[in-house]
MISE-523833 format. One record per residue: residue in one letter; x, y, z of N, C-alpha, C in turn. Coordinates in Angstrom, 1 decimal. Example, Ala and Ser with C-alpha at 12.3 -4.5 7.8 and 13.67 -1.06 7.14 Angstrom:
// MISE-523833
+------+--------+--------+--------+--------+--------+--------+--------+--------+--------+
: resn :    n_X :    n_Y :    n_Z :   ca_X :   ca_Y :   ca_Z :    c_X :    c_Y :    c_Z :
+------+--------+--------+--------+--------+--------+--------+--------+--------+--------+
:    a :   13.2 :   -5.7 :    7.8 :   12.3 :   -4.5 :    7.8 :   13.2 :   -3.3 :    7.8 :
:    s :   12.8 :   -2.2 :    7.1 :   13.7 :   -1.1 :    7.1 :   12.9 :    0.0 :    7.9 :
+------+--------+--------+--------+--------+--------+--------+--------+--------+--------+
//
This chain:
// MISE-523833
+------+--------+--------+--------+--------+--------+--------+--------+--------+--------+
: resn :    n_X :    n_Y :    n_Z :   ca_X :   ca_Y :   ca_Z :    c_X :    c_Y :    c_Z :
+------+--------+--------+--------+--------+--------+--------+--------+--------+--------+
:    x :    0.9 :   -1.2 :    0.0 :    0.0 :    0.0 :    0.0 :    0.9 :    1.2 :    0.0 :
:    x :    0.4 :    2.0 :   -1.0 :    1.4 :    3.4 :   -1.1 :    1.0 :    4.2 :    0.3 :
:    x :    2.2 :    5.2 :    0.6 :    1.7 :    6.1 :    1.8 :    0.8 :    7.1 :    1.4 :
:    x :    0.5 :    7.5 :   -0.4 :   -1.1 :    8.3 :   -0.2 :   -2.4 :    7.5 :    0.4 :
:    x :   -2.2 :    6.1 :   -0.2 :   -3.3 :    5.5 :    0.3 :   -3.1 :    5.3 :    1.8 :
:    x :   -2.5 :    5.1 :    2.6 :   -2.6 :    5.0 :    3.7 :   -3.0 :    6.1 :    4.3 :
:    x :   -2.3 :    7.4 :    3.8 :   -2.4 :    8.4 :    4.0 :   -4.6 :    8.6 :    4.3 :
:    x :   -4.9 :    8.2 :    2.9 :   -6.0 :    8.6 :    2.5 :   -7.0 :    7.9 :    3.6 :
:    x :   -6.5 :    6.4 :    3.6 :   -7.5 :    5.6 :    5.2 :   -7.2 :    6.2 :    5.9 :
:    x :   -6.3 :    6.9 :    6.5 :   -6.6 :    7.4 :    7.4 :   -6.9 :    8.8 :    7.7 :
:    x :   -7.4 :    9.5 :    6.9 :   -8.4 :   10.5 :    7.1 :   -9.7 :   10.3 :    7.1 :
:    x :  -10.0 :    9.3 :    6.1 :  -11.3 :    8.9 :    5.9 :  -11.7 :    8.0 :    7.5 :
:    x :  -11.0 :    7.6 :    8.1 :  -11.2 :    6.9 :    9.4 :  -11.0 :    7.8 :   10.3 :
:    x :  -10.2 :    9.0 :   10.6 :  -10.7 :   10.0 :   11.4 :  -11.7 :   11.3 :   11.2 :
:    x :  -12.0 :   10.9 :    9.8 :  -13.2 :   12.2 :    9.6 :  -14.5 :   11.4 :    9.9 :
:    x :  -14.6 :   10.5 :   10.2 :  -16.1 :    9.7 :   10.6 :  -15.7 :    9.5 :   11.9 :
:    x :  -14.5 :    9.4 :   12.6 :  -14.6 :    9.7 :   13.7 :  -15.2 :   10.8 :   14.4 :
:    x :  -14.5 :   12.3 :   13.8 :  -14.8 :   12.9 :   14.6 :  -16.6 :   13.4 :   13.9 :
:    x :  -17.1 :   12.8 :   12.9 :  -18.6 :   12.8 :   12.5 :  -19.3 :   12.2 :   13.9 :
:    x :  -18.5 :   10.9 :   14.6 :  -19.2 :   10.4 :   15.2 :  -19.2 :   10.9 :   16.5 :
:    x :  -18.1 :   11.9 :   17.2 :  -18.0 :   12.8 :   18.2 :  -19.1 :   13.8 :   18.1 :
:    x :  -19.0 :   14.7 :   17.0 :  -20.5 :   15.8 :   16.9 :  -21.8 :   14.9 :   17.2 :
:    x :  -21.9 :   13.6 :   16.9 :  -23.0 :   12.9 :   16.6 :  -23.8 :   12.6 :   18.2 :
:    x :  -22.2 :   12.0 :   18.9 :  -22.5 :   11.7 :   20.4 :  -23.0 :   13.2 :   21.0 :
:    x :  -22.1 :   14.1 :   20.9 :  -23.1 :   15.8 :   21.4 :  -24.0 :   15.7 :   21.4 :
:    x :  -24.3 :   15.7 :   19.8 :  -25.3 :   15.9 :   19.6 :  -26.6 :   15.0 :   20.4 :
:    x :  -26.2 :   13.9 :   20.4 :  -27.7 :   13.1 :   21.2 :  -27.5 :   13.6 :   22.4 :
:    x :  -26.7 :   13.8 :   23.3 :  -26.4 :   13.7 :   25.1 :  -27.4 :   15.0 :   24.8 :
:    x :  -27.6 :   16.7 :   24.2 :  -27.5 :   17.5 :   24.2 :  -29.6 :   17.5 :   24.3 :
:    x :  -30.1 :   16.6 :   23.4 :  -31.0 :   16.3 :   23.4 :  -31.8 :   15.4 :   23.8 :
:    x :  -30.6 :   14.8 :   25.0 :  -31.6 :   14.2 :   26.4 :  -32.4 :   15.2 :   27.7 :
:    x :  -33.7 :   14.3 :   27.5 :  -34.7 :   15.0 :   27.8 :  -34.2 :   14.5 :   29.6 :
:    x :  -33.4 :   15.1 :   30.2 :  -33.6 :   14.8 :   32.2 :  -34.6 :   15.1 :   33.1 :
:    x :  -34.7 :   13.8 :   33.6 :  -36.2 :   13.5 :   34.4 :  -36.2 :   13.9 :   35.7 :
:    x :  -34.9 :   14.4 :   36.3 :  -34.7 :   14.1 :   37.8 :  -33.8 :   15.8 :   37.5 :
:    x :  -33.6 :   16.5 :   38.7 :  -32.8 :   17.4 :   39.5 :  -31.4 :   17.4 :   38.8 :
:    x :  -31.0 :   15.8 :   39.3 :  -29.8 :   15.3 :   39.4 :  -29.4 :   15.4 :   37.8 :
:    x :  -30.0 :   14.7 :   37.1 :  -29.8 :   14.4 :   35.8 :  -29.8 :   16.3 :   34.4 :
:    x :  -30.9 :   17.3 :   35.0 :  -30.6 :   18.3 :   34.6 :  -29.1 :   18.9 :   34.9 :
:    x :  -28.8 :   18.9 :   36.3 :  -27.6 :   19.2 :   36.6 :  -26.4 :   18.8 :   36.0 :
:    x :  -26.6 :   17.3 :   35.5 :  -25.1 :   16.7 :   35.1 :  -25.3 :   16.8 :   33.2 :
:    x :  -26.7 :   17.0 :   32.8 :  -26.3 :   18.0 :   31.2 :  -25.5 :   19.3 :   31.7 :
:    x :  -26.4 :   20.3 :   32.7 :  -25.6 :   21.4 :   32.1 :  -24.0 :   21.1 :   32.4 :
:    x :  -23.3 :   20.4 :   33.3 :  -22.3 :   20.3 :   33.2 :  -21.6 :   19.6 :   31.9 :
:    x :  -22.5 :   18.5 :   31.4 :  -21.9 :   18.1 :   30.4 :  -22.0 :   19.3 :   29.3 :
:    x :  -23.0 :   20.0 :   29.1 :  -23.2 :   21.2 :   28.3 :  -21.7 :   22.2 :   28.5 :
:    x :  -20.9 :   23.1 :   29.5 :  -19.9 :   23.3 :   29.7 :  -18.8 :   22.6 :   29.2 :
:    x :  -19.0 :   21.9 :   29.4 :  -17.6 :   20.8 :   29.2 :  -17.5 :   20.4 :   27.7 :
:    x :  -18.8 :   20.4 :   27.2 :  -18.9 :   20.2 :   25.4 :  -18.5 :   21.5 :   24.8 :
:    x :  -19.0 :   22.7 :   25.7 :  -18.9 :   23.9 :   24.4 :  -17.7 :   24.7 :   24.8 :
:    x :  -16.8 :   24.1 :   25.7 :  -15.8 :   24.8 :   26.4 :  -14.2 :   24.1 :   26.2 :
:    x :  -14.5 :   22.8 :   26.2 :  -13.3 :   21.6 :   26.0 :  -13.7 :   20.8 :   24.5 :
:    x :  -15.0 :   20.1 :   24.6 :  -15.1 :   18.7 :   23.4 :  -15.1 :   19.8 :   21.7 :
:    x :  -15.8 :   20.8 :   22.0 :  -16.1 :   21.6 :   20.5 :  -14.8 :   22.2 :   20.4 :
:    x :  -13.9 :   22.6 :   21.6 :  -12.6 :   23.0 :   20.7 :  -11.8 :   22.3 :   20.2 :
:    x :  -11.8 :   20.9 :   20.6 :  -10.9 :   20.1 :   20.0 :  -11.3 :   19.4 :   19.0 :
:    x :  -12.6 :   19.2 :   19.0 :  -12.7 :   18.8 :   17.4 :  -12.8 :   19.8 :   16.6 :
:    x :  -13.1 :   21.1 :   16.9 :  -13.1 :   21.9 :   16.2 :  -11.2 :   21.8 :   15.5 :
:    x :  -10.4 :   21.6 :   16.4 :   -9.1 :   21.4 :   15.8 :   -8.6 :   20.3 :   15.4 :
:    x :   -9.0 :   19.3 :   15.6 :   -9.3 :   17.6 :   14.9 :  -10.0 :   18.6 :   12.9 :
:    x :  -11.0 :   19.3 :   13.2 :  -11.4 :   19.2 :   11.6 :  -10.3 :   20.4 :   10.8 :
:    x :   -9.7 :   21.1 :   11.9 :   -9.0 :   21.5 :   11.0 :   -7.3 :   20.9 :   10.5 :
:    x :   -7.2 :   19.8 :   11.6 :   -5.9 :   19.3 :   10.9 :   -6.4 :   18.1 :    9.6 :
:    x :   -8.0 :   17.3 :    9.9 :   -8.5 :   17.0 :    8.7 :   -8.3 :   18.1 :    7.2 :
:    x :   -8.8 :   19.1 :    7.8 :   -9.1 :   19.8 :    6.6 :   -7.2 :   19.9 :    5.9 :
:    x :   -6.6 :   20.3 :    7.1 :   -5.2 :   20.3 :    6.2 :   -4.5 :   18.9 :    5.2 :
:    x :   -5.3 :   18.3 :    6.0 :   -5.0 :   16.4 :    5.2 :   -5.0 :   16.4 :    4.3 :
:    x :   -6.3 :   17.2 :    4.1 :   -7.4 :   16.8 :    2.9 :   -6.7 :   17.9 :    1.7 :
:    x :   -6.2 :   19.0 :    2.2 :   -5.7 :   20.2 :    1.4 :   -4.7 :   19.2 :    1.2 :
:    x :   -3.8 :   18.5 :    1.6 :   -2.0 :   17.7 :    1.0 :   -2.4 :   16.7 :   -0.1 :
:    x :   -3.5 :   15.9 :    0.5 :   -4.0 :   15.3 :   -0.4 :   -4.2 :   15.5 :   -1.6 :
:    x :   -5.5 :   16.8 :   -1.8 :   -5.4 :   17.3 :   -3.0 :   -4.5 :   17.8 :   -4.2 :
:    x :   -3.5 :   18.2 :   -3.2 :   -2.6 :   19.0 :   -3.9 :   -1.5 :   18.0 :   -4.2 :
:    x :   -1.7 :   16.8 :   -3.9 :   -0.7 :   15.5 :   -4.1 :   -0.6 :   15.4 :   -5.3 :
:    x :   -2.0 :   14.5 :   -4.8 :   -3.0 :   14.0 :   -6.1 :   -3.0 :   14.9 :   -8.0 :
:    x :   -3.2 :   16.2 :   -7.7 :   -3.1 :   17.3 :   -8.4 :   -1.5 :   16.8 :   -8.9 :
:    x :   -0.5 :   16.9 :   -8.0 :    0.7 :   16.5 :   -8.6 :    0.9 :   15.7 :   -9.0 :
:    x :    0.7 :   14.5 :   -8.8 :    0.9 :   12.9 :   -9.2 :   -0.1 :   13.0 :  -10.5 :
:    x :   -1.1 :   13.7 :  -11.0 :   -2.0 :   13.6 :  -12.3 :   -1.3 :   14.2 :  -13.2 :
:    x :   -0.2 :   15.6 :  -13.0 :    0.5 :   16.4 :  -13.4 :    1.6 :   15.4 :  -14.1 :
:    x :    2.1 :   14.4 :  -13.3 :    3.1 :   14.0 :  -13.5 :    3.0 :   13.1 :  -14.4 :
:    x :    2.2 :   11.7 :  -14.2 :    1.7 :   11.1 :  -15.0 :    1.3 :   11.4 :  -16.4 :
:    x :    0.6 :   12.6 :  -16.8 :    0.9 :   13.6 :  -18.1 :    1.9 :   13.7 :  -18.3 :
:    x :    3.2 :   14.3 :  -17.9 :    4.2 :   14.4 :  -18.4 :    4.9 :   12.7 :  -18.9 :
:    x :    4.8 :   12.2 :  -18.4 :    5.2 :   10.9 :  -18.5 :    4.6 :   10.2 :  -19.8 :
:    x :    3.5 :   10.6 :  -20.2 :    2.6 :    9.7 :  -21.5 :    3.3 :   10.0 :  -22.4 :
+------+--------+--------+--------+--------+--------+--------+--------+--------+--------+
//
């Protein structure tokens, strides 16, 4: 396996990761709490998501996005080159 392709699984395996991190927010965020106790430990979890979990994926998508930018611009070269080559 070439190291684009490796390269490439593994962005594709950490961009559905962190799909699956917004995903988990997202449900905790939309649990309905029945009890005192249970309102209490959303808003904490609420805090802790929009204060710690959202900035780091927020920085998880942007080292994706830079992946995804090398990739492109690989790819773009490797097409380039293979033209030259025919």
């Amino acid at each position: 396996m070439t190291v684009v392709k490796s390269l490439y699984k593994y962005h594709v395996y950490f961009s559905f990761s962190i799909c699956r991190l917004y995903d988990n927010v997202s449900d905790r965020c939309q649990e309905m709490p029945d009890t005192t106790k249970e309102i209490v430990e959303l808003i904490q979890y609420l805090q802790d998501a929009s204060t710690v979990q959202v900035v780091e994926l927020q920085q998880q998508v942007n080292e994706a996005a830079e992946r995804l930018q090398f990739l492109l611009n690989y790819a773009n070269l490797a097409r380039e080159f293979l033209d030259c080559c025919i």
